[in-house]
LUMPA-21326 format. One record per residue (C-alpha): x, z, y. Coordinates in steps of 0.02 Angstrom, whole numbers, padded with zeros to 5 digits, always signed. Example, Ala and Ser with C-alpha at 12.3 -4.5 7.8 and 13.67 -1.06 7.14 Angstrom:
2
      c1      c3      c2
  +00615  +00390  -00225
  +00684  +00357  -00053
END
This chain:
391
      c1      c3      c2
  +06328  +05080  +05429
  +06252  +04882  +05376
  +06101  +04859  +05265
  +06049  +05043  +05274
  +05860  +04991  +05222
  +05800  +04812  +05181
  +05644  +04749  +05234
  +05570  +04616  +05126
  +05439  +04496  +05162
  +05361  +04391  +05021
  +05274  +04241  +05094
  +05161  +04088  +05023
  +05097  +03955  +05157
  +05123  +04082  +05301
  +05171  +03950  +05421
  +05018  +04027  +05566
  +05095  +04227  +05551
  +05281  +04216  +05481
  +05357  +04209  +05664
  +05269  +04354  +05702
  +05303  +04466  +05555
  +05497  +04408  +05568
  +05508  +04435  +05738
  +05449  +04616  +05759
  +05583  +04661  +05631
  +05737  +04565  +05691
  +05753  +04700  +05830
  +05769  +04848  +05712
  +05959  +04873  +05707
  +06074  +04912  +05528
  +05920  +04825  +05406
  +05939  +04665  +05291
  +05789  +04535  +05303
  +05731  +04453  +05141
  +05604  +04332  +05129
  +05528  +04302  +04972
  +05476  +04105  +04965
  +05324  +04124  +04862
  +05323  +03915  +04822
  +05269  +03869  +05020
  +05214  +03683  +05025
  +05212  +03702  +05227
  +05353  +03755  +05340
  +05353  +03938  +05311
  +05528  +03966  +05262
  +05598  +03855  +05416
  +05508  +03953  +05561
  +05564  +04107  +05477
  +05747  +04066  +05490
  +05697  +03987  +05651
  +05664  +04182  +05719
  +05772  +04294  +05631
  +05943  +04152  +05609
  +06066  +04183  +05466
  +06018  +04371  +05461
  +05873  +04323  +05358
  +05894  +04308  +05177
  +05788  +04174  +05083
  +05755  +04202  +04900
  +05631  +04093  +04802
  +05507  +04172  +04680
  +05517  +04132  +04505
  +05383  +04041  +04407
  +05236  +04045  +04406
  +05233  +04142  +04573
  +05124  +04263  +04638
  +05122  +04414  +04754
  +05187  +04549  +04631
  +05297  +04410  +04552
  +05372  +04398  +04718
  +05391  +04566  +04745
  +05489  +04610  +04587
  +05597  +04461  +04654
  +05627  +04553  +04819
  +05645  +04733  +04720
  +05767  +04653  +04603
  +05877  +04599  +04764
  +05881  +04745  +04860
  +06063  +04802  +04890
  +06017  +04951  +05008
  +05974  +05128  +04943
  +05809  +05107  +05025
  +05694  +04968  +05082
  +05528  +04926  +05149
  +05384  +04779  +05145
  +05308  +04686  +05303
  +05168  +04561  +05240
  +05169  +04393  +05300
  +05034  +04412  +05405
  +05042  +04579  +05480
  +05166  +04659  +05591
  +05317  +04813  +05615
  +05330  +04917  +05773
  +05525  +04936  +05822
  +05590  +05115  +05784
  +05496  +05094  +05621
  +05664  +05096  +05524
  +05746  +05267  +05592
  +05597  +05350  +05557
  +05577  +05283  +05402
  +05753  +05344  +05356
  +05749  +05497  +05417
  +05633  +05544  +05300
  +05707  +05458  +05148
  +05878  +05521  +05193
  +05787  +05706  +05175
  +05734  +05689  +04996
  +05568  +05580  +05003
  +05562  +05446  +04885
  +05401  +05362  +04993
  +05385  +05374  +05155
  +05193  +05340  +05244
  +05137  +05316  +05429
  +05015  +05273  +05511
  +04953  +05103  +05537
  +04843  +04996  +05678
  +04706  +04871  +05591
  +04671  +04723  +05700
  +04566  +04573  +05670
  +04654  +04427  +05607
  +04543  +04303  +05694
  +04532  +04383  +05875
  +04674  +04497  +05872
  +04568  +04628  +05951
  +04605  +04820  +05887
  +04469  +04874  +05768
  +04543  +05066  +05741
  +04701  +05170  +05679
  +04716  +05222  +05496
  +04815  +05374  +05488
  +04840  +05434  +05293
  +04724  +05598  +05266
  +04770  +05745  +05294
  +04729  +05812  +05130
  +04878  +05683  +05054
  +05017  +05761  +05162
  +04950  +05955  +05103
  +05068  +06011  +04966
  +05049  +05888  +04814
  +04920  +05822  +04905
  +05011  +05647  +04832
  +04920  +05656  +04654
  +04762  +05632  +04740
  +04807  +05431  +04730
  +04758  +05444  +04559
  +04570  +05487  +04616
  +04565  +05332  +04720
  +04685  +05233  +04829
  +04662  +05337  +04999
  +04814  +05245  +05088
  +04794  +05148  +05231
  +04909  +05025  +05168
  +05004  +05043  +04991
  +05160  +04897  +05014
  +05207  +04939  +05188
  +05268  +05099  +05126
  +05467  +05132  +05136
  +05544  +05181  +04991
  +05685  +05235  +04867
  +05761  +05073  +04803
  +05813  +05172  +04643
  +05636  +05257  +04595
  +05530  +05091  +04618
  +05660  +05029  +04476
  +05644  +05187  +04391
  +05462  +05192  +04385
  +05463  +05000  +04306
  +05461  +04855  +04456
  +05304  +04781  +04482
  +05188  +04721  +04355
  +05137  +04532  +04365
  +04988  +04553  +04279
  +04915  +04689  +04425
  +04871  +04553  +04567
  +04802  +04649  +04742
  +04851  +04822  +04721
  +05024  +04806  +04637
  +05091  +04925  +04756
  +04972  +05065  +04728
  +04992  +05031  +04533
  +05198  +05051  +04535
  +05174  +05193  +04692
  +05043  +05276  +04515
  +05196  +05273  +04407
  +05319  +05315  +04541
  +05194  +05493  +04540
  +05199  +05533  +04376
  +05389  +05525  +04357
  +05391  +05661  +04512
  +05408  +05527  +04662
  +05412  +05642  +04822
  +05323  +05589  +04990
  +05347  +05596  +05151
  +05212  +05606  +05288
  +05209  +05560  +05455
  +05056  +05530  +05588
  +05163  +05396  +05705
  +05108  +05238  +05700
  +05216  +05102  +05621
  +05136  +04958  +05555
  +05016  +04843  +05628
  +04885  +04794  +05489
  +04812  +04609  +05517
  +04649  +04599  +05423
  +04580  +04440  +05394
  +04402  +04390  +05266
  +04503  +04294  +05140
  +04603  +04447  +05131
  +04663  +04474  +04956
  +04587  +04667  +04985
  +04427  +04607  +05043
  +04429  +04544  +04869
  +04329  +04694  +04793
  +04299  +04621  +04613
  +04464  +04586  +04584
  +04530  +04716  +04667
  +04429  +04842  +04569
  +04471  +04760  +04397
  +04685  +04772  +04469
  +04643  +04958  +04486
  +04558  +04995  +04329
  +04700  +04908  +04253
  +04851  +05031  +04348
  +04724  +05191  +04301
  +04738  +05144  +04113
  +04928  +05151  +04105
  +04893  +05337  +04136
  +04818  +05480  +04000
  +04684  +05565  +04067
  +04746  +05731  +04014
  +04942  +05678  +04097
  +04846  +05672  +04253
  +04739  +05822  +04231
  +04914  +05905  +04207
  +04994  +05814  +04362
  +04860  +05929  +04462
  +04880  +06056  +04374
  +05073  +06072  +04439
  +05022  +06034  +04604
  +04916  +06180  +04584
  +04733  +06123  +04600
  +04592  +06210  +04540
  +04506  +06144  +04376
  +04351  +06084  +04414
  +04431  +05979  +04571
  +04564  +05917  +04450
  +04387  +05868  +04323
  +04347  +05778  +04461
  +04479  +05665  +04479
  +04477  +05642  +04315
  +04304  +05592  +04321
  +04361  +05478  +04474
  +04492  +05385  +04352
  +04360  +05362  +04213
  +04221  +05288  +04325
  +04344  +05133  +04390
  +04398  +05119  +04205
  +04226  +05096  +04174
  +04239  +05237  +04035
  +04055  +05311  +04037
  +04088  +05421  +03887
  +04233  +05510  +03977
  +04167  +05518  +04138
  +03997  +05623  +04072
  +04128  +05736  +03991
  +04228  +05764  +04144
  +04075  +05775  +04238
  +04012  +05935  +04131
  +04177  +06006  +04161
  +04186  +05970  +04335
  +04019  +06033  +04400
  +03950  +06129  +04231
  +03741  +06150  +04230
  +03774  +06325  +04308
  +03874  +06270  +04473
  +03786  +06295  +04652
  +03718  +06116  +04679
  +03741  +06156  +04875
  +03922  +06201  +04862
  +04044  +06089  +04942
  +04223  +06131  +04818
  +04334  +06062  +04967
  +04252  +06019  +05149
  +04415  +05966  +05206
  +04453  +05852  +05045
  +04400  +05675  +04990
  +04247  +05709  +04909
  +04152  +05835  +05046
  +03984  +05813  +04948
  +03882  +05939  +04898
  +03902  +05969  +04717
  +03731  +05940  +04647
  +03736  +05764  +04727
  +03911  +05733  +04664
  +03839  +05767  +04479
  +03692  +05660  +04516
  +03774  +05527  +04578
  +03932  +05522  +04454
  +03804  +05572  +04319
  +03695  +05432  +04362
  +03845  +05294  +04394
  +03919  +05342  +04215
  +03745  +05326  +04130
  +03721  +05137  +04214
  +03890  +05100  +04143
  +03829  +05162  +03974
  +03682  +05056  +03982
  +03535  +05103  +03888
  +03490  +05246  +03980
  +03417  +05174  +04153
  +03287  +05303  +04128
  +03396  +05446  +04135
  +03508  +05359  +04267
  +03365  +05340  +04395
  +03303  +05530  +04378
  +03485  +05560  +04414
  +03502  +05453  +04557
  +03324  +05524  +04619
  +03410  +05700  +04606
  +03535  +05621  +04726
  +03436  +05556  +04849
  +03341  +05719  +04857
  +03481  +05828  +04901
  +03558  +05686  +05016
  +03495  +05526  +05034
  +03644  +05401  +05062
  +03663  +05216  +05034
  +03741  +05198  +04899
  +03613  +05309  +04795
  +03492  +05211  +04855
  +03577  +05063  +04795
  +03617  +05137  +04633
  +03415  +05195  +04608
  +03370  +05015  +04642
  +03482  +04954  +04488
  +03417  +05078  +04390
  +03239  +05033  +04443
  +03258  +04831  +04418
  +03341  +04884  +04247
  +03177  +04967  +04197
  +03056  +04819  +04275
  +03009  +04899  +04451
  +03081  +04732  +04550
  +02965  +04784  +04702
  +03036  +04962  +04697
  +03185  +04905  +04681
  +03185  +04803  +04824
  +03115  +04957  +04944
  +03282  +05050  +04883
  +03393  +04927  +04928
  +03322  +04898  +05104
  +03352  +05085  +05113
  +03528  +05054  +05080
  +03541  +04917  +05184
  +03457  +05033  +05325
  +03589  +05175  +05297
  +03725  +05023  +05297
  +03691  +04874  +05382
  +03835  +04781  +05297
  +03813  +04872  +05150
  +03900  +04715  +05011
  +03816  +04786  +04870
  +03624  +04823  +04932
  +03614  +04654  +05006
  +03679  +04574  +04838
  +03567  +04668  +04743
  +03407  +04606  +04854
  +03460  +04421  +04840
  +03527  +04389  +04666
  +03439  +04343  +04542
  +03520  +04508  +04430
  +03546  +04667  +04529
  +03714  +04726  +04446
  +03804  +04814  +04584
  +03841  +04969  +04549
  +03932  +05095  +04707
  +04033  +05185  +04549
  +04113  +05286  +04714
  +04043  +05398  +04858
  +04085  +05273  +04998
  +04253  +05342  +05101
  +04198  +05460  +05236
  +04371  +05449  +05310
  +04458  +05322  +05436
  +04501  +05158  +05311
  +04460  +05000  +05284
  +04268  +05002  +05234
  +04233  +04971  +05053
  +04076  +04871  +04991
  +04052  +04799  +05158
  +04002  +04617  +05170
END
């Protein structure tokens, strides 16, 4: 049976990667190829067809362009029951597809693997990004909502019908539009599907639009705030989480909304004044901190956000660093400390940092600009992933 699952590649000025994306698809049999001409000024388009021939399918983006402008193109043209995304500059592995289907076919409506990251520049393999396991435990899915723990959100194959369902992609969400429409996919009841082969080579490159942290984070806190907190809280709730874990993703969703109000209240629910500070709620989960650091330190980020309270936030962050001393609560001191006048104390903290993470973005921002303003507002991932704040 033809065009069993599309794969769709949007593209702008791809001319150096394009033959290499198209060509580790072309050998996957029963799949349509769309390329999504994102306005290329250079000969993208022409070494595509060059590769894949008249099996490719060219569609130009609408105006004014733009990745998820090009990506509601592709979604809108998609004439298979299920379909797929290869970026421009990365890469499929053959057998991709019957995998892929196989799981659809059973009831998924998203299907994950596991991918390879290389370095763009040298092509040498940095390390494989598996999802975690605590995503593929039963509804181990809503956990997205906490923070985006896939190793890549577009290469994901999916359900033609509940990417439509859930509302297309929305052009004003630039860098994670995936995880944003994968966020309302999950709160309709999208099902996933979880699998440990790898499938998908992941190309990573500095001008990477997900090296692009400040934007990035502002896309994100822009996907969270489509969502009530208390729809979420209830999304857990179903999947059957305990409370005070599902206070803590709430707490999660308020700190990258930058909602320091909500996230003190979710924090006292979460980890209330009576809790064990040395208990770990899930040593297998996401967030295997003890929990008086994880008050501290959420405690702490929240008050920052607030502003006016730099007192209050640096006891909390010292709380922090006395139960475990980490970079980014050394970081997250220093701010507090240059907020209240002690620049030379400040300094110490984020050569701590620094120390504890030699390429530690934030700390060495913070010890060279002329306002120390980066705030960690997350524990940094303690699982396989692409690092965050790293320079």
């Amino acid at each position: 049976m033809a065009n069993q699952l599309t794969i769709l590649i949007a593209a702008k000025n791809a001319a150096a990667t394009i033959e290499r994306a198209v060509r580790s698809c072309v050998s996957e049999p029963d799949c349509s190829l769309i390329l999504i001409d994102d306005h290329c000024t250079d000969d993208t388009v022409a070494r595509a067809r060059a590769v894949a021939g008249p099996r490719l399918r060219v569609l130009q983006a609408p105006d004014p362009g733009g990745i998820p402008v090009a990506r509601q193109c592709g979604l809108d043209a998609i004439d298979s029951e299920f379909a797929t995304w290869v970026d421009a500059d990365d890469e499929w592995i053959p057998g991709r597809a019957a995998r892929m289907l196989r799981a659809l076919r059973q009831g998924a409506d998203v299907a994950v693997d596991a991918f390879d990251l290389f370095d763009g520049a040298t092509g040498r393999f940095v390390r494989r990004l598996p999802a975690p396991d605590f995503l593929s435990a039963p509804g181990g899915a809503v956990r997205l909502f906490e923070r985006n723990w896939l190793p890549g959100d577009s290469p994901v194959g999916f359900r033609t019908r509940a990417f439509r369902e859930a509302g297309g992609y929305d052009p004003a969400v630039f860098g994670p539009e995936s995880y944003d429409l994968l966020l309302r996919a999950l709160a309709r009841g999208a099902r996933f599907a979880w699998s440990s082969e790898v499938g998908y080579r992941i190309y990573a490159y500095a001008g990477s639009v997900s090296r692009q942290i400040d934007r990035q984070r502002a896309a994100v806190a822009t996907a969270l705030g489509k969502h009530q907190y208390e729809a979420v809280r209830q999304l857990f709730h179903d999947a059957g989480y305990a409370p005070r874990i599902s206070a803590w993703a709430l707490v999660s969703m308020a700190l990258f909304r930058g909602d320091a109000r909500s996230a003190l209240r979710f924090v006292d629910e979460a980890s209330p004044a009576d809790a064990d500070p040395y208990e770990i709620l899930e040593t297998e989960g996401p967030w295997p901190f003890c929990e008086g650091w994880r008050r501290a330190f959420a405690r702490g980020v929240a008050l920052l956000l607030a502003g006016g309270r730099d007192e209050d936030a640096a006891q909390s962050f010292q709380r922090a660093e006395f139960l475990d001393p980490t970079p980014e609560g050394a970081n997250n001191l220093g701010v507090a400390l240059a907020r209240l006048g002690c620049g030379s104390v400040a300094r110490g903290c984020w050569a701590t940092a620094a120390i504890r993470m030699p390429d530690y973005a934030d700390a060495r921002t913070n010890a060279t600009a002329p306002y120390a303003e980066r705030i960690t507002t997350h524990p940094l991932r303690r699982i396989a992933a692409r690092r965050d704040y790293a320079a």
